[in-house]
Each structure stands twice: as structure tokens, then as C-alpha cells.
N, C-alpha and C positions, 0 to 999 in steps of 0.2 A: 064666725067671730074672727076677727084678725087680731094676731096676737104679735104682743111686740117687745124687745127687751126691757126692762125696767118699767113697765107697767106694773100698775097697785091696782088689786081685787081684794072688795070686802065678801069675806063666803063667812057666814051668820057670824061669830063673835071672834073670826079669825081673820087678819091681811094675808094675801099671799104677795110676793113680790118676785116677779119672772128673772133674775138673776143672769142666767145664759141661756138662750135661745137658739136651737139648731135645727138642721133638717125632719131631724124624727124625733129627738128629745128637747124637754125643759129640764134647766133649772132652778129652781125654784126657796124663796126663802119665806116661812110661816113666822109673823107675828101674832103677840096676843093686843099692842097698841105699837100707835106708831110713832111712840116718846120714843120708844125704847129701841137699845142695838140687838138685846136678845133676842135671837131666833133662833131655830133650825131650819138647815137645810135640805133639801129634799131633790130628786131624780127621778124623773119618770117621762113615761115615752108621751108623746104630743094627743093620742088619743086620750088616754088617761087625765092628763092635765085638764084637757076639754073639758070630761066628764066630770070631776071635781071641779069646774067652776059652773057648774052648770046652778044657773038661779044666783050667781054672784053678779056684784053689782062690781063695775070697773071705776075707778075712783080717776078722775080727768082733775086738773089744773090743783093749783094750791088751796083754794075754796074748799075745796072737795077734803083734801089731807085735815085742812084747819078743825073743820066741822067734826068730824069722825072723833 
């Protein structure tokens, strides 16, 4: 999977939103919908990120935001 900054992932009833993207780590922001500014923030190294998106679905174009 290529991963990229400011990419949206639905992982089951959560967004995640890739934030800062580095060599070996993400940052990363969890929504519960994507009305909303609330989140938390989260940190974790690039393997780790994988593995929690693993079976997530990557949300492409405005279509995609609308619908969700």
C-alpha cells in the first residue's frame, strides 16, 4: 500500500487522516465522522500504521467523503 499525506481511511466505524508522513513514522488524526473538527491525535511508527489499516477501506475523491 502507498501511503500518502492527507489521505482518508475508513477502518470499521472510525476515519483515520494521515496528518504528517515521514520516513518511519505517521501522524495521524482519528475521527468518529467527517462533519466534524474533533479528533485525536495519534503517532506511531509506519509498520504499526499499516497494521491498523489493515482491511481499511481508503476513501479517493469527494464522492467517496460525501457518501461516508
Amino acid at each position: 500500500m502507498k501511503l500518502q499525506q492527507g489521505q482518508t481511511w475508513k477502518c470499521a466505524e472510525n476515519y483515520v487522516r494521515i496528518v504528517k508522513l515521514e520516513r518511519l513514522e505517521v501522524g495521524y488524526k482519528t475521527y468518529k465522522s467527517l462533519t466534524g473538527d474533533a479528533g485525536q491525535h495519534g503517532h506511531t511508527s509506519k509498520k504499526d500504521f499499516c497494521r491498523m489499516l489493515k482491511g481499511a477501506t481508503l476513501l479517493t475523491g469527494n464522492a467517496d467523503l460525501l457518501a461516508a
